[in-house]
Wavefront OBJ file of the C-alpha trace (Angstrom):
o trace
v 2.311 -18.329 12.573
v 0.417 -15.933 10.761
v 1.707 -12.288 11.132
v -1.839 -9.947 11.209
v -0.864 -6.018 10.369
v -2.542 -2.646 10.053
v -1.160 -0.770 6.562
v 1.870 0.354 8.266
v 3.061 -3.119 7.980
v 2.380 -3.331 4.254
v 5.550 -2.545 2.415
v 7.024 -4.345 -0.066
v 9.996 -4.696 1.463
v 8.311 -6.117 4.573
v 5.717 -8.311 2.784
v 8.919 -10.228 1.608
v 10.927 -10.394 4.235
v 8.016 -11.950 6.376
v 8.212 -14.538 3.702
v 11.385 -15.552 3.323
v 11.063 -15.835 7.095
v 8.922 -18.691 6.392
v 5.672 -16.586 7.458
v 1.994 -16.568 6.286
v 0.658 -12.437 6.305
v -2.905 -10.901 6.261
v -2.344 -6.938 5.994
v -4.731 -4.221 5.430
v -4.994 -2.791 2.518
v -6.582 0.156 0.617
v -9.608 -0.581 -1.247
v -9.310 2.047 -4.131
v -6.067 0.699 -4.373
v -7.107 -2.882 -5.182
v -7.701 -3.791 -8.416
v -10.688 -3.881 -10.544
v -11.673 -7.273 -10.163
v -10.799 -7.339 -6.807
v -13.243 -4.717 -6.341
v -15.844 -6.372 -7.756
v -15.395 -9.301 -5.623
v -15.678 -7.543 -2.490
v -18.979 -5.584 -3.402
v -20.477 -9.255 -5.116
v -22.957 -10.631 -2.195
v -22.305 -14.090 -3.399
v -19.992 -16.542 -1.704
v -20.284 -14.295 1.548
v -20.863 -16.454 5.276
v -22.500 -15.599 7.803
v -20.539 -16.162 11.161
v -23.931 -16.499 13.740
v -27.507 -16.867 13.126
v -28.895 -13.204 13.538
v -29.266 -10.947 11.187
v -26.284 -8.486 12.847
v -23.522 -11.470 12.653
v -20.617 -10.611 11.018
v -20.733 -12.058 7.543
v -16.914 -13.115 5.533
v -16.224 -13.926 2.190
v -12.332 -15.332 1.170
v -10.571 -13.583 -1.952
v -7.887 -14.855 -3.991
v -5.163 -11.959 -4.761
v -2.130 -12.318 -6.319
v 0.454 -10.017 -4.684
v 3.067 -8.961 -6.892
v 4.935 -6.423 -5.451
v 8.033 -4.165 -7.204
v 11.183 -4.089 -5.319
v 13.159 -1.003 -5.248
v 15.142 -1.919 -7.376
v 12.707 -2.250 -9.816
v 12.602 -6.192 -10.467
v 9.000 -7.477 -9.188
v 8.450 -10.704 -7.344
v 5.725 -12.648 -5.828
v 6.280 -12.829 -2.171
v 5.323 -16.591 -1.873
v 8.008 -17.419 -4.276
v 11.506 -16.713 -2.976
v 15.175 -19.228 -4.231
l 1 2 3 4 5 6 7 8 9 10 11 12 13 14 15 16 17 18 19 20 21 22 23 24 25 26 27 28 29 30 31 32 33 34 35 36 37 38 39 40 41 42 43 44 45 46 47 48 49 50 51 52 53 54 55 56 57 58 59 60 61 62 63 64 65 66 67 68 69 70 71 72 73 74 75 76 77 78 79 80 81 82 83
């Protein structure tokens, strides 16, 4: 199962418990929050797919990001990597 939020989802808390609950996420996010090379990604045409044939379909593009998120109290962890 793959859990599919708006923002209000997207705490750090939450990100991680998903994950230890054995769950895949995709969660909006704010773009001027992203980093730079995130960023750049998104507004690169390259690597984008189109999902139809006509010039309206909607057109996707996969980026690799590396969520590390700070807990509160204070030690940081990647949500994918749990003991």
């Amino acid at each position: 199962m793959i859990i599919v939020a708006d923002r209000g989802v997207n705490s750090k808390s939450n990100l991680c418990e998903i994950k230890k609950a054995g769950y895949e996420y995709i969660v909006a996010a704010r773009l001027k929050n992203m980093n730079t090379t995130v960023k750049k990604a998104i507004f690169d045409d390259a690597g984008y797919k189109a999902t139809g044939d006509d010039k309206d379909s909607l057109r996707v593009k996969s980026i690799d990001y590396d969520n590390i998120v700070e807990l509160e109290d204070g030690s940081k962890v990647h949500p994918g990597i749990f003991q």
